[in-house]
C-alpha positions as CSV (number, residue, x, y, z in Angstrom):
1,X,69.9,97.7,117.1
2,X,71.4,94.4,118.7
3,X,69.5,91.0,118.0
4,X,68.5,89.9,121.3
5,X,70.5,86.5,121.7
6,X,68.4,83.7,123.2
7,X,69.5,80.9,125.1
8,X,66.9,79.6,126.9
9,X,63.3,78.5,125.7
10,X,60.4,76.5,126.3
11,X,58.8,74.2,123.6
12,X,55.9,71.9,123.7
13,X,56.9,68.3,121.2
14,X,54.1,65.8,120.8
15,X,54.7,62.7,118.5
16,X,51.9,61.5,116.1
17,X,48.9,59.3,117.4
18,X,48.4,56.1,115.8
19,X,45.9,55.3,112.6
20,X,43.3,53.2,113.8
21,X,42.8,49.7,112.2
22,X,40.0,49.0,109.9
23,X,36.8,47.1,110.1
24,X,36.2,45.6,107.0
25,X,35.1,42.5,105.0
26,X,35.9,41.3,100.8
27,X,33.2,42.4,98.8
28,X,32.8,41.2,95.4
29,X,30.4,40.4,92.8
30,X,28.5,37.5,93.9
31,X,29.7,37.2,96.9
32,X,28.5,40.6,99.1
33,X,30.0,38.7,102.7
34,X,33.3,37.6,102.4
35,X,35.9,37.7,104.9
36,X,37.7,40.0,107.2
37,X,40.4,42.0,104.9
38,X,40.8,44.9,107.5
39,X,44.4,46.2,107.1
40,X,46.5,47.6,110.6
41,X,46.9,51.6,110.7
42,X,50.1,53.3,110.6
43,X,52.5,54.1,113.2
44,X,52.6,57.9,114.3
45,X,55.3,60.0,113.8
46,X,58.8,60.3,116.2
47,X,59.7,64.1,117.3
48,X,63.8,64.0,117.1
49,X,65.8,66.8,118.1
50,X,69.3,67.3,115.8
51,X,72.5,69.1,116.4
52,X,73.6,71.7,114.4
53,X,76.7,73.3,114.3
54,X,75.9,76.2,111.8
55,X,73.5,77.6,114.4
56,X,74.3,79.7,117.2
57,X,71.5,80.3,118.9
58,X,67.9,79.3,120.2
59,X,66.3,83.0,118.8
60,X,64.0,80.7,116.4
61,X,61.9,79.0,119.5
62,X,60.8,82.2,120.3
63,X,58.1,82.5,117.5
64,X,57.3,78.7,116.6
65,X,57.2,76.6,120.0
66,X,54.5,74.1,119.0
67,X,55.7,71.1,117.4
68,X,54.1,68.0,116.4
69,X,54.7,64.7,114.0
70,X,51.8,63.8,111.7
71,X,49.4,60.9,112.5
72,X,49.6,57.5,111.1
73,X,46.7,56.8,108.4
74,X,44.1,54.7,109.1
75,X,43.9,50.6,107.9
76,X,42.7,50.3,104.6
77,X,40.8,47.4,103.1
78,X,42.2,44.1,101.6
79,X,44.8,44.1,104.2
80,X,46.4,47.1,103.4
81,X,48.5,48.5,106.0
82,X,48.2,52.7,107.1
83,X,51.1,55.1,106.0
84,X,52.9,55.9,109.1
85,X,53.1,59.3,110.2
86,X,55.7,62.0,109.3
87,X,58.8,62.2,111.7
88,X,59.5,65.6,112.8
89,X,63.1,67.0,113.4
90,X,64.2,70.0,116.1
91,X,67.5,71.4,114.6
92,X,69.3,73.2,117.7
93,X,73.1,74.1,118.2
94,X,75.6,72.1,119.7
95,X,75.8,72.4,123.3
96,X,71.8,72.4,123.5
97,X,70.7,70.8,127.2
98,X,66.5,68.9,126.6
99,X,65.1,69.2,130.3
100,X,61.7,67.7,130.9
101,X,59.8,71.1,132.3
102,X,57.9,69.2,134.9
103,X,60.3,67.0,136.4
104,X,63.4,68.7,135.1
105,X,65.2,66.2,134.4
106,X,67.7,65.6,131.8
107,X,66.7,64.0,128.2
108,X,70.0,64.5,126.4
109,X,72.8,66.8,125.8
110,X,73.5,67.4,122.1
111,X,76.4,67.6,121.8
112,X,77.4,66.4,118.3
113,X,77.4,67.7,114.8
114,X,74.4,65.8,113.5
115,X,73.6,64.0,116.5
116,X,69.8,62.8,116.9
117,X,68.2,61.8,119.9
118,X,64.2,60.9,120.0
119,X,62.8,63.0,122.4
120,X,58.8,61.3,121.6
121,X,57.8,58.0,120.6
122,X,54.4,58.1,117.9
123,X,51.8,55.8,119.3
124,X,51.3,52.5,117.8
125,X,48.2,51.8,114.7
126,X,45.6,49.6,115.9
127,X,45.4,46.5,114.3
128,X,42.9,45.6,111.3
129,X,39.9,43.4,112.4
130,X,41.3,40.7,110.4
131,X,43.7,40.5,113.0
132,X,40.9,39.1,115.6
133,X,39.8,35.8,113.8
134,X,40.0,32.9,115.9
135,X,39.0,29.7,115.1
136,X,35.5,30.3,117.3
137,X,35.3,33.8,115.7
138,X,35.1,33.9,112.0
139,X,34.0,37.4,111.2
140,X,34.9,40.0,114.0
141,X,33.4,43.0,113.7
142,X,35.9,45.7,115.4
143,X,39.0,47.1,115.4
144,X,41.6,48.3,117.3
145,X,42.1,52.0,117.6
146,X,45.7,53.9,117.6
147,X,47.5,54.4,120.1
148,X,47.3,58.2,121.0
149,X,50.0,60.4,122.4
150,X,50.5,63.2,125.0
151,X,51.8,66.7,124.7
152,X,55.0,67.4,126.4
153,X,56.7,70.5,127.7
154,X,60.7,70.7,127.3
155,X,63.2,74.1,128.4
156,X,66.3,73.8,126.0
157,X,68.6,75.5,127.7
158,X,72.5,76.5,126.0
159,X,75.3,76.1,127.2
160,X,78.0,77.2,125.5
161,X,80.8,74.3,124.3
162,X,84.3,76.1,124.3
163,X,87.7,74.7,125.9
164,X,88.3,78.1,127.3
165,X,86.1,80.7,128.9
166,X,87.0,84.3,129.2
167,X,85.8,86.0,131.9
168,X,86.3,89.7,133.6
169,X,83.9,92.8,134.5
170,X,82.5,94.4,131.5
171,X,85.2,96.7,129.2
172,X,88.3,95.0,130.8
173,X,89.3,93.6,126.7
174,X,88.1,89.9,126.8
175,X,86.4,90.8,123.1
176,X,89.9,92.6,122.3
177,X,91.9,89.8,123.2
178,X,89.6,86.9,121.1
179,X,89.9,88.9,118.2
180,X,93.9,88.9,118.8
181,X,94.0,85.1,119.5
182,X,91.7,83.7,116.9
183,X,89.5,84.3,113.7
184,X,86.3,86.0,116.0
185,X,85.4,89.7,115.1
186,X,82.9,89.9,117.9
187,X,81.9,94.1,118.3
188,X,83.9,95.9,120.1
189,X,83.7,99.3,121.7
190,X,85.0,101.5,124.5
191,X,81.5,101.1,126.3
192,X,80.3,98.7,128.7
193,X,78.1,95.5,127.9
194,X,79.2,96.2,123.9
195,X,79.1,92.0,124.4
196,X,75.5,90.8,124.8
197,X,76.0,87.5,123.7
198,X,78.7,84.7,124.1
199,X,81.5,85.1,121.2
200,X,83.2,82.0,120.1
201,X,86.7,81.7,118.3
202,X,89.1,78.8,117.6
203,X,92.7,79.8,118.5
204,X,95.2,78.2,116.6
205,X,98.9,77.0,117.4
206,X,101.2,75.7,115.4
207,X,99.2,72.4,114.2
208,X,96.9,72.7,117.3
209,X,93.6,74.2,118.5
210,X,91.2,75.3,121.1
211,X,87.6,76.9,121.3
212,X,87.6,79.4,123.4
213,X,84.6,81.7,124.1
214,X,84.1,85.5,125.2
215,X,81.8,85.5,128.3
216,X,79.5,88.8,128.0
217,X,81.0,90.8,131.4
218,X,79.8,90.0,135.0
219,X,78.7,92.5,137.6
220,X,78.2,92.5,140.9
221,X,75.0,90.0,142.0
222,X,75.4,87.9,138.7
223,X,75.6,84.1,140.8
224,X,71.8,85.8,142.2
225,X,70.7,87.1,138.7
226,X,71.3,90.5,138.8
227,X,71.6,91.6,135.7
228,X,71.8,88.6,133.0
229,X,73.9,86.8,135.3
230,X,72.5,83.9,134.8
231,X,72.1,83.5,131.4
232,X,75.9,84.5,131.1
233,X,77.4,82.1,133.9
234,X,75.4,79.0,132.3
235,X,78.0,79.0,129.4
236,X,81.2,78.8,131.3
237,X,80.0,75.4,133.2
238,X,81.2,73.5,130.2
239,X,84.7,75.1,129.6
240,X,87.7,73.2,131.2
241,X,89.2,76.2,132.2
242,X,88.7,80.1,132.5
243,X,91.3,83.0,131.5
244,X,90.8,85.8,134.1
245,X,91.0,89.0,132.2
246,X,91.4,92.1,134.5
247,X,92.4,95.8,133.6
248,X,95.1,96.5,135.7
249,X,95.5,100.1,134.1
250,X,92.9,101.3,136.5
251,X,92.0,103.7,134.1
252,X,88.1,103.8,134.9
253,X,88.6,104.4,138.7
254,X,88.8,100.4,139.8
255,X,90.6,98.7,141.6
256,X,92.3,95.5,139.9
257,X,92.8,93.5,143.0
258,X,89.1,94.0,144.0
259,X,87.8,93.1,140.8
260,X,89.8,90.2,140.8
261,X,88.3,89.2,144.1
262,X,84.4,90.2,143.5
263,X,84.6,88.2,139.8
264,X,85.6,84.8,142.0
265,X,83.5,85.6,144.5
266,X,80.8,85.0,141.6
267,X,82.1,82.5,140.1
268,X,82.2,80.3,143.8
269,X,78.2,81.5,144.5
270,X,77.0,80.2,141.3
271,X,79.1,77.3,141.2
272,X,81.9,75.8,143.7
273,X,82.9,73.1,140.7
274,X,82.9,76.4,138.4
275,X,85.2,78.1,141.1
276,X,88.0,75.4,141.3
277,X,88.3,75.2,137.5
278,X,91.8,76.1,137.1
279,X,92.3,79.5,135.8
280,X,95.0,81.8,135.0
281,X,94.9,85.9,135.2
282,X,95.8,88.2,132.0
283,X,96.3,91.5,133.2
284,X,95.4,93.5,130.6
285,X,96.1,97.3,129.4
286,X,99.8,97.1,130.4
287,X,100.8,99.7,127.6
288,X,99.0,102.3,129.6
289,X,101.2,104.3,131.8
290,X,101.8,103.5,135.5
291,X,100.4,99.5,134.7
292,X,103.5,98.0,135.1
293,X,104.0,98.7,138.6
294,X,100.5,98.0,139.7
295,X,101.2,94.2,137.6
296,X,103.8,93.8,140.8
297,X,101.5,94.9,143.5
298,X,98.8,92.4,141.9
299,X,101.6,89.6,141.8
300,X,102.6,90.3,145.8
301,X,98.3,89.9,146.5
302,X,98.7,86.2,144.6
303,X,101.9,84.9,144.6
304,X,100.6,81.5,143.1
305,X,98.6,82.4,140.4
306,X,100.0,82.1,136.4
307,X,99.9,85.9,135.6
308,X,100.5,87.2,132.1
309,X,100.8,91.0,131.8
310,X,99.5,91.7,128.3
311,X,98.4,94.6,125.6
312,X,95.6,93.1,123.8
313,X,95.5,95.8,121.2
314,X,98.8,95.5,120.4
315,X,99.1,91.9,120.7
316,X,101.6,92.5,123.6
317,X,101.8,89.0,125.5
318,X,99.2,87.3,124.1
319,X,102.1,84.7,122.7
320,X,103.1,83.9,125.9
321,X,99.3,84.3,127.3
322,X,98.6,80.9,124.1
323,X,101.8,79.3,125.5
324,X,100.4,79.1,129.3
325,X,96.4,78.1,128.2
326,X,97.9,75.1,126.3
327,X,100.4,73.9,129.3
328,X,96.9,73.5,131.4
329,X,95.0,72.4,128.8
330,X,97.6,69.4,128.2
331,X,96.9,68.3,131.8
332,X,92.8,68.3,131.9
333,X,90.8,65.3,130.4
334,X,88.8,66.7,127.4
335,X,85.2,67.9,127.8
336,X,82.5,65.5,127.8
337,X,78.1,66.0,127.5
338,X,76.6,66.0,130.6
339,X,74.9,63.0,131.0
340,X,70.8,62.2,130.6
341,X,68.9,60.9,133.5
342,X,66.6,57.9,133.4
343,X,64.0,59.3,132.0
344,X,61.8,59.3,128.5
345,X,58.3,59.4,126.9
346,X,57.5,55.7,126.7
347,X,53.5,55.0,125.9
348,X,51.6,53.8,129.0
349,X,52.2,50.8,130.3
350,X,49.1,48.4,129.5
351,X,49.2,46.8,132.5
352,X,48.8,49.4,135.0
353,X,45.9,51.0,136.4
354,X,44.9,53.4,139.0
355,X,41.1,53.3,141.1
356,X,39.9,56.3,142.5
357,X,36.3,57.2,144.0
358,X,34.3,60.2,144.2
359,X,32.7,60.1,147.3
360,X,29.7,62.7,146.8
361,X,28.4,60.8,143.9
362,X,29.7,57.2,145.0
363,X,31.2,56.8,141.6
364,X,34.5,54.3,140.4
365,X,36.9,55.5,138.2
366,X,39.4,53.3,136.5
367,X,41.9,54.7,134.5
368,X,45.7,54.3,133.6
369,X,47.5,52.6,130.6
370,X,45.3,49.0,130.7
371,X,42.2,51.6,130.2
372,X,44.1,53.4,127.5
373,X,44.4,49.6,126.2
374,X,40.3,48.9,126.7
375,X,39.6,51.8,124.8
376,X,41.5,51.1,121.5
377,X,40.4,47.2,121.4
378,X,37.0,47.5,122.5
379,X,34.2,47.9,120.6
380,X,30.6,48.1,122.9
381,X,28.1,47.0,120.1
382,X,30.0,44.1,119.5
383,X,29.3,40.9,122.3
384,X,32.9,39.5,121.6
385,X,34.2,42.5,122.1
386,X,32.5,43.2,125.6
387,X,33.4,39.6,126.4
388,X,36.9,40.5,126.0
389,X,36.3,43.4,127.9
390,X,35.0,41.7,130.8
391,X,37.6,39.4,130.9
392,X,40.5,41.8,130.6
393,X,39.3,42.9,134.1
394,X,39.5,40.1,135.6
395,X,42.4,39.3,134.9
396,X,44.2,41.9,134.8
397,X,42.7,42.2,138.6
398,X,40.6,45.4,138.3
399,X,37.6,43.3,139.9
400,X,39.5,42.2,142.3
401,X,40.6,45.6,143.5
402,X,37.8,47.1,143.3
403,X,36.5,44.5,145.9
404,X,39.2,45.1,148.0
405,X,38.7,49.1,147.5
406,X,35.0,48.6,149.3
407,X,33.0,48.3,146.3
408,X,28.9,47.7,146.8
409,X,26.4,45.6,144.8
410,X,25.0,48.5,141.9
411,X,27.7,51.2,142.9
412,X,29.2,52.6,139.4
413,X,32.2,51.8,137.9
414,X,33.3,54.1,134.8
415,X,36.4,52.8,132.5
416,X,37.3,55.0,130.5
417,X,34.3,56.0,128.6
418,X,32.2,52.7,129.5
419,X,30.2,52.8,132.7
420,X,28.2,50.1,134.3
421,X,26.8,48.6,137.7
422,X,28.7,46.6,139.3
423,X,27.4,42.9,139.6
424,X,29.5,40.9,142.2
């Protein structure tokens, strides 16, 4: 049975939350109430994606789609400072695209061997309470808690990195013809769809190379997704160009020409940019009897196209076929990763905040990254600390906006987990 190839998944990352900081005071004999000596939590863990060019394909995301950094360690006494939280690394391979699965945009294109790109940032440890001594305030009794972190949903989506893509309907010899040109020994059979996944091989010449990859076959409908169109078109948008393979024998009842036709027909639905790529046609199964005179009629339908006539099982052409691919390849600027978009998990901003009401029970909510902020540094049994609290409001203009917003003498006002009545 063939392993089902996998180029697409979805995986959900999430970075480590923050230790909190600890609330503590020195201790020792004869003196029970010393100081503050409450040490800052650790910093959570990063989630880093990694390329790798020993693996092929994304098959392993299909049974372990979860992962998650460790937390940082909470403060310990006498200052002592929280073990930060265990990175955690996403191997994929090279040509691997990191889409954001709600906005869809780009995070990065690995596109290295052993390139490593942060896709989340562990929260921050809150700091110790000795960290709150003023010269008013001796002995505060809080801490601030770590910052805590969000779950995130990514697609990593394949596409395919190879100088060269081969293309043609299903049986037409593209798998034939990589396993003449380069090292490859992708399966090959007199059947159709014997190629269910992208084959890659590096074709030597001389002191020269090229990737070049074995597109499964196309059918008719691929650019709308009939059969695994899709997935196979996705991994030609990186080549810089595409070798048409058609089997001009006609053996199987088709017609070349119209083959020819239908397969760029594809190629311009699913992509205009993949249409123009330049391209050049091997007609292929010329040792068959009758070819050679249909390879004339093909060259009278497209008098401008480079056209090799080749063998591919007996290697017929195929010199000159490596002769032609490099002349192109010597004019097109090398391939390059597909840029990332503005776009990455950065903690909430601590100054922004969002009011909303709920009308039916004439309630306030605050909330946003300044709330996130209230709730790590603010502890309510503590008076400085509600001081603190208070003031952050005002300041920050949550007050103020709440004014302006329409609120009333006793209506409630809920931040975060405190609520209170408001007092103008």
């Amino acid at each position: 049975m063939t392993a089902l190839f996998t180029d697409k998944v979805k995986i959900t990352v999430q970075a480590g939350n923050g230790g909190d900081g600890m609330n503590s005071f020195k201790s020792f004999k004869g003196f029970a109430n010393g100081g503050p000596d409450g040490g800052d939590g650790g910093k959570g863990g990063d989630v880093y994606i990694v390329g790798d060019k020993d693996r092929n394909d994304l098959v392993e995301f299909r049974f372990g789609s979860r992962f998650r950094a460790g937390d940082g360690e909470r403060g310990g006494t006498n200052n002592c400072f929280g073990k930060g939280g265990a990175d955690v690394e996403i191997f994929v391979p090279l040509g691997t695209l990191v889409r954001d699965a709600e906005t869809g945009k780009i995070l990065c294109d690995v596109y290295s061997d052993g390139e490593r790109k942060m896709l989340a940032r562990g929260g921050n440890g809150g700091k110790g309470n000795v960290r709150f001594t003023t010269a008013r305030r001796h002995a505060p009794h809080f801490a601030q808690k770590g910052q805590k972190t969000q779950p995130h949903t990514l697609i990593l989506e394949l596409k395919v990195i190879a100088d060269v893509g081969i293309v043609g309907f299903p049986n037409v010899g593209k798998s034939t013809l990589l396993s003449k040109i380069s090292a490859a020994k992708p399966k090959i059979a007199n059947y159709h769809f014997t190629t269910l996944s992208p084959n890659l091989g590096v074709v030597k010449y001389y002191d020269r190379s090229f990737v070049a990859a074995d597109i499964p076959g196309l059918i008719e409908g691929a650019a709308g997704g009939a059969g695994l169109g899709h997935d196979f078109l996705r991994h030609i948008e990186r080549t810089r160009m595409l070798v048409h393979v058609v089997d001009i024998s006609g053996m199987e009842g088709r017609d070349p020409c119209e083959d020819f036709r239908r397969i760029n027909e594809e190629l311009r639905e699913y992509s205009q940019t993949l249409a123009d790529r330049p391209q050049i046609v091997a007609l292929n199964k010329c040792d068959v009897y009758g070819a050679r005179e249909k390879v004339e009629q093909f060259r009278a339908q497209w008098p401008t196209l480079r056209i090799y006539p080749i063998a591919a099982v007996t290697g017929e052409g195929v010199r000159e076929l490596i002769e032609g691919i490099w002349q192109i390849l010597d004019t097109l600027p090398p391939a390059e990763p597909i840029p990332a978009d503005e776009f990455a998990y950065d903690l909430p901003d601590v100054n922004e905040f969002f009011i909303d009401k709920d009308e039916e029970e004439a309630v306030w909510y605050v909330t946003g990254g300044l709330v996130d902020m209230l709730e790590r540094n603010v502890v309510l049994s503590d008076p400085d600390s509600m001081a603190y609290f208070q003031k952050v409001l005002k300041d920050k203009g949550v007050i103020a906006e709440l004014r302006k917003r329409g609120v009333q003498e006793d209506d409630t006002v809920v931040v975060g987990g405190v609520e209170f009545t408001f007092k103008d």
